[in-house]
N, C-alpha and C positions, 0 to 999 in steps of 0.2 A: 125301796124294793118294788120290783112289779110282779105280781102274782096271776099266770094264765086266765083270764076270765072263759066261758061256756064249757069249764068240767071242773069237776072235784079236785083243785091242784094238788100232788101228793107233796107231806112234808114228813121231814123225817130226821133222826137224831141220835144219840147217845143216853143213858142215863144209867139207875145201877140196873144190876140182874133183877129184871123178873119187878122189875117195879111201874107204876103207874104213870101216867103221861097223860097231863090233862093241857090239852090245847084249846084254846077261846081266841074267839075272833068277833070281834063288837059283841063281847056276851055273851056268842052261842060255841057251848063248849061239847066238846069232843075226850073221851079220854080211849087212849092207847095201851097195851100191856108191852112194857121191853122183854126179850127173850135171854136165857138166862148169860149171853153176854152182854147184855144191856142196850142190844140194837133195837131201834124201834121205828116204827113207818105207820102213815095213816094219811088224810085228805081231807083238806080243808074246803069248806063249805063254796059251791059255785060264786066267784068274785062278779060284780058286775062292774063292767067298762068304765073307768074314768072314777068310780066311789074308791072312797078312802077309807082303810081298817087299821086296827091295833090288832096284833097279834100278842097274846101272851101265851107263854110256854109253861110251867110248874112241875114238879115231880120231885119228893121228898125233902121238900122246906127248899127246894133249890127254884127260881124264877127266869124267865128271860122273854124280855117286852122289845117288841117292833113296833115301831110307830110310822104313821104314814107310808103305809102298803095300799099299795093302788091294782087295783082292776087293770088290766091291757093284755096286749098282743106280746111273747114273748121268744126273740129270735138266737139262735147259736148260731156265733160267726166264728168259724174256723177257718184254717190254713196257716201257709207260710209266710214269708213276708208281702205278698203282696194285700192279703189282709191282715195283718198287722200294719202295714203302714198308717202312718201316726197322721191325724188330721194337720198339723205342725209342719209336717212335709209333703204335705200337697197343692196342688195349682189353687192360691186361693185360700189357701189357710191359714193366714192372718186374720184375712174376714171372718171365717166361718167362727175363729175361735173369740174373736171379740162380739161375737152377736147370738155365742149359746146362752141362754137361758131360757130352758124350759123346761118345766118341772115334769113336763108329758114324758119326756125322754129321761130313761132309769136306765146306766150303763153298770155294766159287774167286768172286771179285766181279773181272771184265773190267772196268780203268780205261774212264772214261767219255772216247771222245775220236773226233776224224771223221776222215777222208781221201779224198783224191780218188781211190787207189788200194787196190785187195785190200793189206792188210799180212799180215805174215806171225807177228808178235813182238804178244802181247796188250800186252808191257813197251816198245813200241818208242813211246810216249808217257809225261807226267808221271801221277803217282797222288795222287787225294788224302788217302790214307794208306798207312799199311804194312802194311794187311793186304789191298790190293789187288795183284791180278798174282800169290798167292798162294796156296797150298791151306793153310787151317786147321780144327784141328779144334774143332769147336762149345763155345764158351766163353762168359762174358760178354763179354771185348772182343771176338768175332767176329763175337757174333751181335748185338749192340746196334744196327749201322748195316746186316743184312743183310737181305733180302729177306723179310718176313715172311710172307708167302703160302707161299714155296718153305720155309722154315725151317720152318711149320708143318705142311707134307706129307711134308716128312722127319722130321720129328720122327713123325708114324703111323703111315708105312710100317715105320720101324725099329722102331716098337713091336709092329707088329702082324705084320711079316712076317718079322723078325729077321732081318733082311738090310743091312748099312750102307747109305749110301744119299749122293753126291755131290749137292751141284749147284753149274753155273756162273750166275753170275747176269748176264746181260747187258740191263740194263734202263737206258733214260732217260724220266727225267718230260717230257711234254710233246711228245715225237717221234709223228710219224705213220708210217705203215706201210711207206710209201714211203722212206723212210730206213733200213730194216731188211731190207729189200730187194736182191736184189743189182740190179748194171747190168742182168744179160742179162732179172732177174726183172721188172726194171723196162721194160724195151724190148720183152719179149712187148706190151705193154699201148700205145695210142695214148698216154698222156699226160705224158710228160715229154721226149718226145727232144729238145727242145730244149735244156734244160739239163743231158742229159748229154750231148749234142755238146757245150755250151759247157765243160763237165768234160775232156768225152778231148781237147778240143785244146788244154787246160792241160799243161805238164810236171809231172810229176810230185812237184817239189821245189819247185815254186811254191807261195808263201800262199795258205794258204784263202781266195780274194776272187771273189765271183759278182756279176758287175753292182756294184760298185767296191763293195761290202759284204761282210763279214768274213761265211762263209760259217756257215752254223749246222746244226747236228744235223735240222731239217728238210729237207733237202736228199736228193735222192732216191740211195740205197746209203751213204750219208754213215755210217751206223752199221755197216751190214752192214760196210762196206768196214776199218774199225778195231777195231772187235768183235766180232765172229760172225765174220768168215774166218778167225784165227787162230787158232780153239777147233777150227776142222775139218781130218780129219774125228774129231776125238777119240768115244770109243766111247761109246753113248748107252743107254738103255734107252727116253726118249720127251723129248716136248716139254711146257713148260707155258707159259700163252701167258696175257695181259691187257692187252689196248691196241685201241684205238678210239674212244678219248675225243677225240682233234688229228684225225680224219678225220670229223667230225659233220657237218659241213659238204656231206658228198661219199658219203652213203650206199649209193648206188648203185655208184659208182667203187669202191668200198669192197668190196662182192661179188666184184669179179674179179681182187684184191688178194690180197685175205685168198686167194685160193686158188690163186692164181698163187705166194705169199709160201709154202705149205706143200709146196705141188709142189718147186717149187725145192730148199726146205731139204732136204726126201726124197732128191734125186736127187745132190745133192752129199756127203749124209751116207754114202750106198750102204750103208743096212743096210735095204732094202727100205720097206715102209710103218712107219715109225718111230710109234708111238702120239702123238697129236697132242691134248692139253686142252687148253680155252682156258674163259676165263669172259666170258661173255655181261656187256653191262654192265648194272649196279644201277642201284635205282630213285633218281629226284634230281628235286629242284624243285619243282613246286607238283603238285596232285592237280587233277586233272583236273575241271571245271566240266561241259559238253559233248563226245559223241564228236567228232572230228577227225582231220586230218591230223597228226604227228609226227615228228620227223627221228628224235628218239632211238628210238625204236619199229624207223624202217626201218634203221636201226642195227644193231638189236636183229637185225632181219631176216636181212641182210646177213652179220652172223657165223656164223648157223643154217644158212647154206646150205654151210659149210661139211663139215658132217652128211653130205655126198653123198658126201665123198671117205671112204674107206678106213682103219679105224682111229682114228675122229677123235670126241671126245666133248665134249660144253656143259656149263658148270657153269651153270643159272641162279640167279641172284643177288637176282632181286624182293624173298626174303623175309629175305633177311639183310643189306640195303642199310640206311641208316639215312637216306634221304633227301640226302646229298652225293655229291658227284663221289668222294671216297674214302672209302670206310664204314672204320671205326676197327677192328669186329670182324673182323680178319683170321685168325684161329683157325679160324672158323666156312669162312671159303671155301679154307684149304689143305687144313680135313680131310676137305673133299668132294671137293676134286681128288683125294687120296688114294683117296678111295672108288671111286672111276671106276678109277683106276689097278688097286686090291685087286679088283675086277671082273673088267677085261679083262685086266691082265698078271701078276697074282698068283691068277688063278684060283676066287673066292671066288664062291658061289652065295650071291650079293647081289641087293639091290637099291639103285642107285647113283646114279639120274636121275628125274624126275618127268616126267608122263604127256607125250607129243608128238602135235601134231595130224597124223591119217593121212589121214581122208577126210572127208565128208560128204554128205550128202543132202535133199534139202528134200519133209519130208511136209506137204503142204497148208497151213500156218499156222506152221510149226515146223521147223524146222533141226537136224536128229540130228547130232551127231558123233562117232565114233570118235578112239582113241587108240592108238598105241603106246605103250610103258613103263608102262601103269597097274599093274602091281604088282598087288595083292593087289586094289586098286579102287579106283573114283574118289571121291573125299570135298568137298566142300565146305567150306569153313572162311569164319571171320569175314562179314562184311555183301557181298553179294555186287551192291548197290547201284553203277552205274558202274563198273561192271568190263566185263561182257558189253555190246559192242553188235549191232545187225541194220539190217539195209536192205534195200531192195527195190530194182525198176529202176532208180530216180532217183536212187540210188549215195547216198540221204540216211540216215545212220543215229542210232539212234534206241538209248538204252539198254533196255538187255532184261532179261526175265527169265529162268529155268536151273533147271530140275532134273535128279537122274540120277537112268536109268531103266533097267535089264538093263547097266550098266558104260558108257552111253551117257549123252552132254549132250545136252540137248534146251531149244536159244532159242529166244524166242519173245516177243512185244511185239504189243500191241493197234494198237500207231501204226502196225503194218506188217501188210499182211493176205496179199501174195506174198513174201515174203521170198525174198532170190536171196542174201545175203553175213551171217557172223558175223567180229565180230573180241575177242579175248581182251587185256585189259593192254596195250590199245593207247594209251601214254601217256606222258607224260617220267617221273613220278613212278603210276604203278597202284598199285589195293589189289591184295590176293592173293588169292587163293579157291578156285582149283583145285589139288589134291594128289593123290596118290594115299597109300593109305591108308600109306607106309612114312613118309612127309612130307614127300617128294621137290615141288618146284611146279612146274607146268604151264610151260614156254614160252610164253612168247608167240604170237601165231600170227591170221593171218586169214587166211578162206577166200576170199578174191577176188585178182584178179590186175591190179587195176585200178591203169591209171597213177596217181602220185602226183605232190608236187612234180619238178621236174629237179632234178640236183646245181649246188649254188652256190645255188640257191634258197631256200632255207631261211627 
């Protein structure tokens, strides 16, 4: 196990009603009172980095010893299948799995399983193997079926920052956001109270059956409710986050999700703005013929808005997708999560992210735009052909062409002679072309604020 080192990590338990709870950790003991259901919570002494503790637990002739708990950094890796993908199925993962061993890297995989209620026990469902509901230290049988995005951000951070490094991996392929979610997070939002009324007026010991169907992981807190409550609020360092592939559908609805889903985690976690990565989705499916409308684009949108909240960073992904729903090089996107992390919570005078769109202005025939994060400067790469478009009043856009000029882009297209709107990689599958000079790629991004499809439309 790894235990938050630079704060009191909170631990917490069961025992009988109203009885004592004495917690030691190398000798220095703590005791706790349980409340008359026998819940009980308290915080263990600040860990320091890399030191090794015995925790022992007691409380009425009853005992329970942990042995080699280590001081580190401790990360929550969520989403759907693209984090879950298993180190076993990635570009590479033969290697990586014959050359784990390092005691620094402490992995936990939360059994995959739902409920109609907050559980309390990550074990208090079946596992489909024996290294779930568990903390191990990175091996080949640990890390073959683990998270290979989060395996490969701990495997950089502990190289680079020498610091062990936990993660819980709480991931299902195929869930949408709304499952991940708690009730309360879900009922800020107009869009499901129907079916969690039809939830809370189930008992709680009742079968998963919704509308006389075996209830599924889509189903909204269904995840939160069996996996993520019982991790909390164990002590964290940040979040890492990939999912939005099962809400494509719903782009829009998707915007107040994803931000309602981080508020929430923050507030129940209570270690203030908790650092929040997440990876924008990769490019997939065919390359673009004509400018258009796109679901996956305002997808794309929809996650970037979460940039507004506190703490919160984008991996984007255009230039290291390989054209599928799950790009096989997962190496390449844990060591950029990393990088953001070595940035903002490791302190490094980096550069971690590619340029983001800030403003714009339209000089007579031509569209300037500024950036934030250009780094060192803006660069152009590869055929920059269908990438950039432009439009005018008639909201009809037209591909364009782009040069940079003083660290400024500048659109611009003969077919349009007032141009009012540019849009960047606006596409299921886009080239790439924008970087700044560290290599970092441009987000996505257009300057207009024009309605698109509605959600369900697509």
């Amino acid at each position: 196990m790894i235990i938050q080192r630079d704060i009191e990590p909170p631990v917490w338990g069961l025992a009988g009603p109203n009885a004592t709870v004495t917690v030691s950790v190398n000798n220095i003991k703590r005791n706790y009172k349980a409340d008359q259901n026998g819940s009980w919570q308290g915080k263990l002494p600040e860990p320091a980095a890399g030191k090794v503790y015995s925790l022992v637990v007691t409380s009425g002739g009853e005992k329970k010893v942990f042995t080699d708990v280590i001081g580190g950094d401790v990360y929550f890796a969520g989403g759907q299948s693209n984090m879950q993908y298993s180190v076993s199925q990635m570009t590479g993962g033969e290697e990586e799995i014959a050359a784990a061993n390092d005691k620094q890297i402490r992995l936990f995989t939360v059994p995959r399983d739902i409920s109609y209620r907050p559980r309390f026990d990550v074990n208090d469902h079946a596992k489909e193997n024996a290294l779930e509901g568990v903390w191990s230290v990175a091996s080949p049988e640990s890390v073959k079926n683990f998270s290979a995005v989060a395996y490969c951000f701990a495997k950089k951070i502990v190289r680079d920052e020498k610091v062990p490094v936990g993660i819980i991996n709480i991931t299902w392929g195929g869930t949408p956001i709304e499952a991940h979610m708690s009730t309360e997070a879900n009922r800020s939002l107009p869009y499901y109270a129907e079916a969690l009324n039809e939830i809370a007026a189930k008992p709680a010991s009742d079968s998963l059956i919704i509308d006389k169907r075996k209830a599924t992981p889509q189903l909204p807190a269904s995840v939160f409710n069996a996996m993520i409550n019982p991790v909390i609020p164990f002590g964290l360092k940040g979040f890492l986050w990939y999912q939005g592939e099962h809400n494509w559908n719903n782009p829009y609805k998707y915007r107040e999700q994803f931000i309602a889903f981080i508020n929430d985690l923050r507030i129940r976690w209570q270690q203030g703005y908790l650092p929040f990565y997440f990876v924008q989705l990769p490019n997939m499916g065919k390359k673009p013929v004509n400018p258009g409308e796109d679901f996956w684009s305002v997808l794309r949108e929809s996650q970037s808005s979460a940039l507004k909240l506190p703490t919160t960073a984008m991996l984007v992904s255009l230039d290291i997708g390989d054209g599928d729903l799950h790009p096989k090089d997962k190496k390449l996107f844990g060591e950029r999560l990393a990088l953001m992390a070595e940035k903002d919570i490791y302190g490094k005078k980096i550069v971690a992210e590619g340029p983001e769109f800030k403003s714009y202005s339209v000089i007579r025939d031509t569209i300037e735009i500024v950036f934030d994060n250009a780094g060192s400067g803006l660069v152009l790469k590869n055929d920059t052909a269908k990438v950039f478009s432009i439009a005018g009043s008639d909201k009809k856009f037209y591909w364009a062409d782009v040069i940079i000029r003083n660290n400024q882009l500048l659109v611009f297209s003969p077919k349009v002679k007032n141009p009012q709107a540019v849009r960047y990689a606006w596409a299921e599958n886009p080239s790439v072309t924008l970087f700044n000079k560290e290599g970092f790629p441009a987000a996505p991004f257009r300057t207009d604020a024009w309605q698109l499809k509605e959600d369900g439309k697509w």
